[in-house]
N, C-alpha and C positions, 0 to 999 in steps of 0.2 A: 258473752253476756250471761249471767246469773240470770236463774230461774227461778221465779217465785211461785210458791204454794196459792192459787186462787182459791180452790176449793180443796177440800179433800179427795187427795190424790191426783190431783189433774194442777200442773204445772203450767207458766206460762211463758213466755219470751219472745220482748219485743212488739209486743203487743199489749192495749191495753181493754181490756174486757169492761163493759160485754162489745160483742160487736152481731152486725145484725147479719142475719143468715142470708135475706134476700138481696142482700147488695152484693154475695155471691150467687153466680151462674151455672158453673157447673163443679162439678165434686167426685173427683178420680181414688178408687180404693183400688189397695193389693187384695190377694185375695188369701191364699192360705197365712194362718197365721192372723189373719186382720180380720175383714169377715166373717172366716173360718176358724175352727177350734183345733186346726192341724193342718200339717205339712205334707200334703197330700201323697208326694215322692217317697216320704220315710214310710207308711201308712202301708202302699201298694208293696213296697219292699220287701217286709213282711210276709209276703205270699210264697217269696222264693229265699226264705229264713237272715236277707241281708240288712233289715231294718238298721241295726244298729253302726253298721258301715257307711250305708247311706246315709245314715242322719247326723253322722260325724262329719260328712261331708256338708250337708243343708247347714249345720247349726256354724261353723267357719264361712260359709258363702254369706249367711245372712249377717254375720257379727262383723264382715268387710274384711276376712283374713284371708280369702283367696282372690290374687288378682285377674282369676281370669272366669266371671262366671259362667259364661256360654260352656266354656271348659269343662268346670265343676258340675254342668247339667248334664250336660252328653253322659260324663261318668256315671255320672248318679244313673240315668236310663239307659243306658248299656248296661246296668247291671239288672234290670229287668227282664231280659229277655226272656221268651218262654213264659211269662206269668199270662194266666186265661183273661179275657176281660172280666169273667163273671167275678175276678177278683177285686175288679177295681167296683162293679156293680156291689158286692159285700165291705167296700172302703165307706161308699157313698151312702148304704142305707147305715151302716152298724155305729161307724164311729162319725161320720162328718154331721157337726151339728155348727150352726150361727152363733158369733158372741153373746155374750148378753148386750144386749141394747142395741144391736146391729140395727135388727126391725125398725125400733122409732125413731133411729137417727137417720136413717135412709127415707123413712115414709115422712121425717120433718122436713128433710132437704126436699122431697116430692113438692111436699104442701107449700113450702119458699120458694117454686117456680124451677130450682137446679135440674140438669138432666144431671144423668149419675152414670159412672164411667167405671165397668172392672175392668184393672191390666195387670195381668199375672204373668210371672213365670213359671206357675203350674201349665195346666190343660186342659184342654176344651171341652174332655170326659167329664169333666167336677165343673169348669167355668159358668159353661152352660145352662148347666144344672141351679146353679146358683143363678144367675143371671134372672132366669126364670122364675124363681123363688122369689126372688126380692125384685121380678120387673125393675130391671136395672135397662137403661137406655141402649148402653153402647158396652160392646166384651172383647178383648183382645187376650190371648192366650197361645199356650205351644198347643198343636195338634201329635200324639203318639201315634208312630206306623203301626198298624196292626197287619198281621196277615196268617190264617187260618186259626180263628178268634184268639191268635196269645201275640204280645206286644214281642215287636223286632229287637227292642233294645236299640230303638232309634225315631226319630222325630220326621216330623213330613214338615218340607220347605213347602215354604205361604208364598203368594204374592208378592207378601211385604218383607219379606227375607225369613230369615231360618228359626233364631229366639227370641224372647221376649226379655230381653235381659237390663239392667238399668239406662241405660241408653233409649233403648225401643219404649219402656215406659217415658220418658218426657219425651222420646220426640212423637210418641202418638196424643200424651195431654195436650203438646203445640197445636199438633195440627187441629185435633177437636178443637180448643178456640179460634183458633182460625175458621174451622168450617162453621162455626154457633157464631162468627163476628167478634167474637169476645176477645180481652187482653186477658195474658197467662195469672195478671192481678186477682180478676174475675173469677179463679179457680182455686178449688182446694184438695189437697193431694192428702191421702190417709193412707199410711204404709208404717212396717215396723223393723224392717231388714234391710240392712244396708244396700242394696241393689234398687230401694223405692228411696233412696236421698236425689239420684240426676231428677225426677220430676218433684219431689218434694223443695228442692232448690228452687225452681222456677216457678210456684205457686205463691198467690195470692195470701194462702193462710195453707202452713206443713200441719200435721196431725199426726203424731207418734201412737200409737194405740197399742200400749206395754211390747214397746220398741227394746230392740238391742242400746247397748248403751250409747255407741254412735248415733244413734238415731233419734233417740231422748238428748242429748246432748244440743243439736240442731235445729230440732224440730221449735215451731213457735208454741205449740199447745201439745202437752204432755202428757198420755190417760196411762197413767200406770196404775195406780188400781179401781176397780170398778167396771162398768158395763162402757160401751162405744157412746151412750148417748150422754155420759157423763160431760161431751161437750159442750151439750147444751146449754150447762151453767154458762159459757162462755157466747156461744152464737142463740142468739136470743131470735 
C-alpha cells in the first residue's frame, strides 16, 4: 500500500487521520535511536577506540540485514570488555540527549490517559535513566555484567530470559495489554530499526520515527522529518 504525504514529512498508511489519541491505551517506544539521539552500543564503543566496528554492526541489525540479532548483540558487547562504567556515565551526560518532540508527545499521550512503555535492546544503564526523565510507566531492557567497575563484555540473564530482542519487544507489548485488560488494537508501538517491526506488527497504530527503510515501508504513520510530536497532526 502507497503512502501518502498528510503533512509535511510525516506519511501515512492505511489509516485515515486524524484519529483520536484517547481511544488508545497504551503506547510502547524503542529507545535508542527513537527517544534517544544515539545508539547507545556505538557511543560506549568509543571508549575502547571500536565505535566504528560496532556501529557497522548496529547500523546492519537495525536495517534487518542480520538474521540473528541476539547474535549481533552479544558481538557488539564482547567487544566492550574492559570499558570503566565511568565511561558509559560520560556517554549519558555528554552525548545522550531526547528527540525533539519526544517530551510533548509522551507528556500528550500522559494527558489522553495512555501508560507508556520503553523496550529496548540497549540497557538498563541509559533505559533507566530515561525512563525516569520522561516518567515512562513500564522499562524493559538488557542489563550489562559489570564486575570491578569495567563491563565483562557480557550481559546478565533476567527472569525473563537473556535479550531484548525483536521477538522479547512484542511479546512484552502482549503481555502489557493483557496485564492493562486491553486488546494489542488498543496499542501503539513507536520504533525505527527492524528488530521494533514483531511489536510494531501487532499494534493498533505502527509509528516509524525516521525509520530504516523497512520500517517506513510498513509502518502506518511515518515521521521522517521533524520532531516525534509531528504525530500529533495525525492523533488529535
Amino acid at each position: 500500500m502507497t503512502a501518502t504525504e498528510f503533512s509535511p514529512g510525516v506519511f501515512v498508511r492505511g489509516i485515515t487521520p486524524p484519529l483520536k489519541l484517547a481511544d488508545f491505551r497504551l503506547v510502547a517506544f524503542d529507545m535508542d535511536s527513537t527517544l534517544i539521539n544515539i545508539e547507545c552500543v556505538d557511543e560506549i564503543a568509543e571508549a575502547v577506540g571500536r565505535k566504528a566496528e560496532v556501529a557497522a554492526i548496529t547500523e546492519a541489525a537495525m536495517r534487518g540485514e542480520v538474521s540473528d540479532y541476539k547474535d549481533s548483540l552479544r558481538r557488539r558487547v564482547a567487544l566492550l570488555k574492559g570499558v570503566p562504567l565511568a565511561a558509559l556515565e560520560q556517554v549519558y551526560l555528554r552525548r545522550l540527549s531526547l528527540n525533539p518532540g519526544v517530551e510533548a508527545f509522551v507528556l500528550a499521550c500522559r494527558a489522553a490517559g495512555l501508560k507508556t512503555l520503553l523496550v529496548s535492546g540497549g540497557f538498563t544503564y541509559f533505559s533507566e535513566r530515561v525512563r525516569a526523565r520522561l516518567q515512562l510507566d513500564f522499562a524493559r531492557a538488557n542489563q550489562l555484567e559489570v564486575a570491578d567497575g569495567q563491563l565483562t563484555g557480557r550481559m546478565v540473564d533476567r527472569p525473563w530470559g537473556d535479550i531484548v530482542d525483536g521477538a522479547e519487544k512484542r511479546r512484552v507489548l502482549l503481555e502489557v495489554c493483557e496485564l492493562m485488560g486491553i486488546t494489542p488494537e488498543q496499542a501503539i508501538a513507536v520504533g525505527d530499526g527492524a528488530n521494533d517491526l514483531p511489536m510494531m506488527s501487532v499494534a493498533g497504530l505502527s509509528i516509524a520515527y525516521h525509520g530504516k527503510p523497512a520500517v517506513r515501508d510498513q509502518a502506518m504513520l511515518a515521521i521522517e522529518h521533524g520532531g516525534m510530536d509531528a504525530a500529533l497532526a495525525v492523533l488529535r
